[in-house]
C-alpha positions as CSV (number, residue, x, y, z in Angstrom):
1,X,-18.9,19.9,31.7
2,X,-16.5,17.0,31.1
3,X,-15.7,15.6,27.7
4,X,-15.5,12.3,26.2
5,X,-14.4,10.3,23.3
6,X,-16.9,7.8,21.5
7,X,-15.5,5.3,19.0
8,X,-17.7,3.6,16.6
9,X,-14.7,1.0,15.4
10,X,-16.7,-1.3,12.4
11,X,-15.6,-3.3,9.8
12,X,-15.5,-0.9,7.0
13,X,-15.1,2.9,8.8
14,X,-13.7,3.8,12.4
15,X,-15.7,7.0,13.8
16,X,-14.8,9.2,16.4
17,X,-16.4,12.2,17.9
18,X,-16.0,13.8,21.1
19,X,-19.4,13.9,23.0
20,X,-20.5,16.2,26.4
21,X,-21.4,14.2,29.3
22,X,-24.9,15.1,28.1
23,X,-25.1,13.7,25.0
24,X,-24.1,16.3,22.8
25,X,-21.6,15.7,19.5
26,X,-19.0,18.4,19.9
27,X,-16.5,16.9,16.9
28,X,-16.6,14.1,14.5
29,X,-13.3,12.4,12.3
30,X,-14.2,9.4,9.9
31,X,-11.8,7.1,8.2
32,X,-11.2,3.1,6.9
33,X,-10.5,1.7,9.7
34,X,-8.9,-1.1,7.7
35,X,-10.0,-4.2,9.3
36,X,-8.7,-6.9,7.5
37,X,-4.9,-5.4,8.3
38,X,-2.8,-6.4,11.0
39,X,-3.8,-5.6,14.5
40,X,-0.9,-2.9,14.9
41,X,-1.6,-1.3,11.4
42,X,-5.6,-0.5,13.2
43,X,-4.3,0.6,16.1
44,X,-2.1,2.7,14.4
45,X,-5.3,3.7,12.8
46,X,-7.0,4.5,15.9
47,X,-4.1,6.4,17.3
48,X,-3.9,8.8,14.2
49,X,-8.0,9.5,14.6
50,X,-7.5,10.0,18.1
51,X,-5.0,12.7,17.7
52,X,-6.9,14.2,15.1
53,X,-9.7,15.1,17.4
54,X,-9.0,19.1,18.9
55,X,-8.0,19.9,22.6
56,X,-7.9,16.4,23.6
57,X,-6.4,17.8,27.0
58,X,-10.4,18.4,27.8
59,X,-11.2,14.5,27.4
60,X,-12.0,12.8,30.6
61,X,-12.0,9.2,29.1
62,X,-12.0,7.0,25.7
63,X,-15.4,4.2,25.0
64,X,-15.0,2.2,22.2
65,X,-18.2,0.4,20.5
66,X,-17.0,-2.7,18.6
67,X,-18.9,-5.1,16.5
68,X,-18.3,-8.5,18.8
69,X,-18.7,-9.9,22.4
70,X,-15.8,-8.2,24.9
71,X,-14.3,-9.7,27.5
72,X,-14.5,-6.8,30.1
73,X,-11.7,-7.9,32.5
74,X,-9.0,-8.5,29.6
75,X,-10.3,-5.5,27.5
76,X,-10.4,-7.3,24.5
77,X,-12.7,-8.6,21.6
78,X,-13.5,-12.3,22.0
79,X,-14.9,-13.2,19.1
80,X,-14.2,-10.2,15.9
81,X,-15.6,-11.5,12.7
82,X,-15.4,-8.2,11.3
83,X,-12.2,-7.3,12.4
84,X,-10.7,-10.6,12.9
85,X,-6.9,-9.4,14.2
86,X,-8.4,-7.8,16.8
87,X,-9.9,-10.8,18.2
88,X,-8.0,-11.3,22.0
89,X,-5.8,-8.1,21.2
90,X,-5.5,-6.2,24.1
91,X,-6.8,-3.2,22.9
92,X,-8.0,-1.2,26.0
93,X,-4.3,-1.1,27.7
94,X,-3.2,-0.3,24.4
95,X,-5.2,2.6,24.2
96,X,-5.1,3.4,27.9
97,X,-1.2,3.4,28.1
98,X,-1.0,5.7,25.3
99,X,-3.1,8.2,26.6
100,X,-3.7,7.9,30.2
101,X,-7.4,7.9,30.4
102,X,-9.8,5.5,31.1
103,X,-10.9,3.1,28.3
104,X,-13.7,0.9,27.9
105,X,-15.2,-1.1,25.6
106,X,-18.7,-2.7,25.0
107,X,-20.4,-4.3,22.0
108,X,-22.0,-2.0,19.8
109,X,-25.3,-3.1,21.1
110,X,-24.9,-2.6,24.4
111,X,-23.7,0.8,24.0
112,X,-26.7,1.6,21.9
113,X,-28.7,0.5,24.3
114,X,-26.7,2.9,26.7
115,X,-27.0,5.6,24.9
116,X,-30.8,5.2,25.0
117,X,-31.2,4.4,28.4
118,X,-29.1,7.6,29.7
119,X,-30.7,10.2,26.9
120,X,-32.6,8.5,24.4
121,X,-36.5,6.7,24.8
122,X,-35.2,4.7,28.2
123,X,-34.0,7.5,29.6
124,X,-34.9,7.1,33.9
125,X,-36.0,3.7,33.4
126,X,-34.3,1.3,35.9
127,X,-34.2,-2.0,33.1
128,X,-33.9,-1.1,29.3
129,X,-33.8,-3.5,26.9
130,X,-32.3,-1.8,23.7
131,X,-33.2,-4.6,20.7
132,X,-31.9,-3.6,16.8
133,X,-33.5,-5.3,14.0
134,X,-31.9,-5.1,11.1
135,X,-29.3,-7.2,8.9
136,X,-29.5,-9.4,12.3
137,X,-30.9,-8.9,15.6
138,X,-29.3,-8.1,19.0
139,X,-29.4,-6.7,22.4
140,X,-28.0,-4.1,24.8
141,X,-29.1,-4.6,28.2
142,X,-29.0,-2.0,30.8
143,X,-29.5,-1.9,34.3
144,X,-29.4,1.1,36.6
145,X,-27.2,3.0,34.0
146,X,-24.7,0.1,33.3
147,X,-24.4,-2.1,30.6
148,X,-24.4,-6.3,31.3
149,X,-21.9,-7.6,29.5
150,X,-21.6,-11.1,31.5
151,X,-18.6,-13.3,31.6
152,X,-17.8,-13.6,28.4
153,X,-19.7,-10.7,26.6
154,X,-22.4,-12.5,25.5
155,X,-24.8,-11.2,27.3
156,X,-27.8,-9.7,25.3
157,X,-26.4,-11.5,22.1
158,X,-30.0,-12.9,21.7
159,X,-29.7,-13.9,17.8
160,X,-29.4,-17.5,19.2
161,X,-32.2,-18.1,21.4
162,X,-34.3,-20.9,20.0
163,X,-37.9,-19.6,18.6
164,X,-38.8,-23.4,17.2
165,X,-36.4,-25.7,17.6
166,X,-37.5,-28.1,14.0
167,X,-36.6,-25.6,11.7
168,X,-33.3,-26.5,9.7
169,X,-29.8,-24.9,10.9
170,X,-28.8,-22.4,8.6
171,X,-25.2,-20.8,9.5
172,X,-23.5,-20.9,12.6
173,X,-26.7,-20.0,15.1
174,X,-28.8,-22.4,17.0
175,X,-31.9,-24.7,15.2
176,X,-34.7,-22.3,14.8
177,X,-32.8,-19.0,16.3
178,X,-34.8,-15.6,16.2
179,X,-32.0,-13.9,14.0
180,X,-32.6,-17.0,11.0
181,X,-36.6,-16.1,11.2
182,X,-37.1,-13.1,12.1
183,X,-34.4,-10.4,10.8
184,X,-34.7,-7.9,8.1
185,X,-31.9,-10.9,6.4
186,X,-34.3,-13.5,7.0
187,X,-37.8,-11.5,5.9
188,X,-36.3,-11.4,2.9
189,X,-34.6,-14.7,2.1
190,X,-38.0,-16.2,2.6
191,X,-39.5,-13.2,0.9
192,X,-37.8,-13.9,-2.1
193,X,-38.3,-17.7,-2.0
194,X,-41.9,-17.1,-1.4
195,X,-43.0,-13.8,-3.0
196,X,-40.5,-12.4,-5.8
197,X,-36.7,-13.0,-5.9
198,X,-36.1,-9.8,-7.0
199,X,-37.0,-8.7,-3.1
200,X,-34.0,-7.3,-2.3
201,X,-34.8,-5.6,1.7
202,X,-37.6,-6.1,4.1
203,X,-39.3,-2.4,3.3
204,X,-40.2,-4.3,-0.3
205,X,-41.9,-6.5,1.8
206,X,-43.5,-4.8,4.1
207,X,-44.9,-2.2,1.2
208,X,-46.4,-5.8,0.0
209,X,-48.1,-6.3,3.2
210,X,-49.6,-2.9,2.6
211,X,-51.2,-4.2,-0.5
212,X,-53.0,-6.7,1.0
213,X,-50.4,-9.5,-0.7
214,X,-51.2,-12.7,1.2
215,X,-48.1,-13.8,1.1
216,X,-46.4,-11.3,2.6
217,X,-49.0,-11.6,5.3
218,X,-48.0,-14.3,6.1
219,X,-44.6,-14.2,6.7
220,X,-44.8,-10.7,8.8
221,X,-47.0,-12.3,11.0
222,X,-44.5,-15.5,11.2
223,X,-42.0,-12.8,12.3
224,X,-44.4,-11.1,14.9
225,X,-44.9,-14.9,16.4
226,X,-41.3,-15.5,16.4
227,X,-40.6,-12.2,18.0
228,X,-42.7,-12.4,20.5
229,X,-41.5,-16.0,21.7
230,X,-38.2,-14.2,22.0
231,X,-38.8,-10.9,23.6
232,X,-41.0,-12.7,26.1
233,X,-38.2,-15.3,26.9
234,X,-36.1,-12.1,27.9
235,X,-38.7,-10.4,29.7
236,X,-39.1,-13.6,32.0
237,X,-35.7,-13.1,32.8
238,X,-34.7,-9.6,33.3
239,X,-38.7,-8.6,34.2
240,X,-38.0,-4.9,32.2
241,X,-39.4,-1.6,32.4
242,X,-38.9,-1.1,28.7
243,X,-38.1,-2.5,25.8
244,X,-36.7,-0.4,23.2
245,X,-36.7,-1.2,19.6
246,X,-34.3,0.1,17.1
247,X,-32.7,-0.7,13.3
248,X,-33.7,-0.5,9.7
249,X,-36.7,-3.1,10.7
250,X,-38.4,-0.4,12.7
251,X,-39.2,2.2,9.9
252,X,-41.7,-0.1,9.2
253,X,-42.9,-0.6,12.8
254,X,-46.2,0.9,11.9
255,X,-46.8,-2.2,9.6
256,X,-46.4,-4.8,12.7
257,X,-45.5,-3.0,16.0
258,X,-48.9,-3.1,17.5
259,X,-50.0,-6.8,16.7
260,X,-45.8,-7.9,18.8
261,X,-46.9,-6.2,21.7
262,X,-50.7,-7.7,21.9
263,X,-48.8,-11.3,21.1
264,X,-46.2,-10.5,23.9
265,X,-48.7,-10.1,26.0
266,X,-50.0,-13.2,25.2
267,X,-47.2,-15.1,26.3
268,X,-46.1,-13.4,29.6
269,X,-47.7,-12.8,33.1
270,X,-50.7,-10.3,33.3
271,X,-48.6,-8.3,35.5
272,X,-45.5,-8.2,33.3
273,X,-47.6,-6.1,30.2
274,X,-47.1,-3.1,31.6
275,X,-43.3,-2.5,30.2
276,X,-43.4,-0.1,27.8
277,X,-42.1,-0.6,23.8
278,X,-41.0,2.6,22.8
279,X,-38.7,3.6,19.2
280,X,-35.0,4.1,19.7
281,X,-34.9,7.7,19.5
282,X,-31.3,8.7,18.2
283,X,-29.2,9.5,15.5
284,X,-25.9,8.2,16.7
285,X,-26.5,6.1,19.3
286,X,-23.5,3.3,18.7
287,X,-21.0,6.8,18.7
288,X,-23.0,8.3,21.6
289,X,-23.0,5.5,23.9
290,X,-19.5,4.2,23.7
291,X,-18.3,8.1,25.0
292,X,-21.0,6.9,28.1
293,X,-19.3,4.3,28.7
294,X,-16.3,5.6,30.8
């Protein structure tokens, strides 16, 4: 069985574990990965990680996971908020001249969503799309086993698509996007504007819904309507066989998961509510996936 190395590079820790073609976590090194150094001092970085990781003769080929769109023809980041001198540093022939192997790299996303395509809840499906909500909201899409990156790596960076276009602009996103209404950031900025300022993460909010608090009704089911305006826009494009929905959101996907998919299915073709929502199902999906990717 061939071996691989997955690298979840962040902008706090780098992780690196080598990974069976299955799936399976064989070894695991953690460090800083000391993102707001130079772009030599994090290669450096990832270099000394690398060579900490046991019989490295048995690897078959390096993935990174990084936390920004990737140009997949120049190997590099193209926009790396997080780890800004790495943004256009030609990190895969970097790493690929110094080891000889294939390298890839993907957003973390997508290779999340690879992960659970290949072995996780979309395994055998032909389209999965892999949505996290959490701090923000994003996408991995994958068809037939590959990731879509498009020209410019923006594919599945869905934060931006316009849910009402008359709310005001808050940062750097669109008028209205999805990630500004309906993220565990955004549940509770308006949570604590609305409800209690000492909210401080959407569970608090969603243990208010539990009780019954009005309020708090309300703006869950302002999320469910902006959700479904989004996830529907996707589906009209890419038509998938299932959507699968990941991030800190979900542990409270018992408090709203049933009342997106009826109002998804308000907004698409009868034919089209058959795809399937299913959980993200593992651990260590972002680590996982970028060892799929070569």
């Amino acid at each position: 069985m061939k071996h691989y190395l997955g690298i979840d590079l962040g902008g706090t820790n780098i992780r690196i574990a080598k990974v069976s073609e299955d799936g399976q976590i064989l070894q695991e090194v953690k460090a800083p990965s000391f993102a707001s150094e130079s772009a030599e001092v994090i290669l450096e970085n990832v270099f000394k990680q690398i060579d900490a990781i046991s019989d490295l003769d048995t690897v078959s080929g390096i993935g990174f996971a990084v936390p920004g769109p990737v140009d997949q023809e120049k190997g590099w980041m193209n926009m790396a908020s997080n780890i800004p001198a790495l943004k256009h540093f030609p990190l895969v022939d970097r790493v690929k001249s110094r080891y000889n192997l294939d390298v890839v790299m993907d957003n973390d996303a997508n290779v999340a969503g690879l992960a659970e395509a290949l072995v996780g809840a979309g395994k055998g499906q032909p389209i999965v799309v892999y949505i996290t909500l959490s701090t923000g909201i994003g996408a991995g899409i994958v068809i037939n086993g590959q990731t879509i990156s498009g020209k410019n790596g923006y594919a599945g960076e869905i934060a931006n698509i316009i849910v009402d276009a008359s709310l005001p602009k808050l940062n750097h996103l669109n008028h209205g996007a999805v990630e500004n209404e309906a993220s565990g950031t955004a549940l509770v900025r308006k949570a604590r504007a609305r409800i209690n300022e000492n909210i401080t993460h959407a569970g608090q909010l969603f243990d208010l819904v539990k009780e019954g608090n009005e309020e708090a009704i309300k703006i869950k089911n302002e999320m469910i309507h902006d959700l479904a305006i989004a996830l529907s826009a996707i589906a009209h494009v890419l038509d998938p066989h299932v959507f699968v929905l990941g991030g800190g959101v979900m542990k409270s996907a018992d408090v709203f998961l049933d009342d997106l998919i009826k109002e998804y299915n308000e907004r698409v073709h009868p034919q089209m509510r058959s795809v399937e929502f299913k959980k993200a199902q593992l651990d260590e999906p972002g680590i996982i996936g970028a060892a799929m990717l070569p």
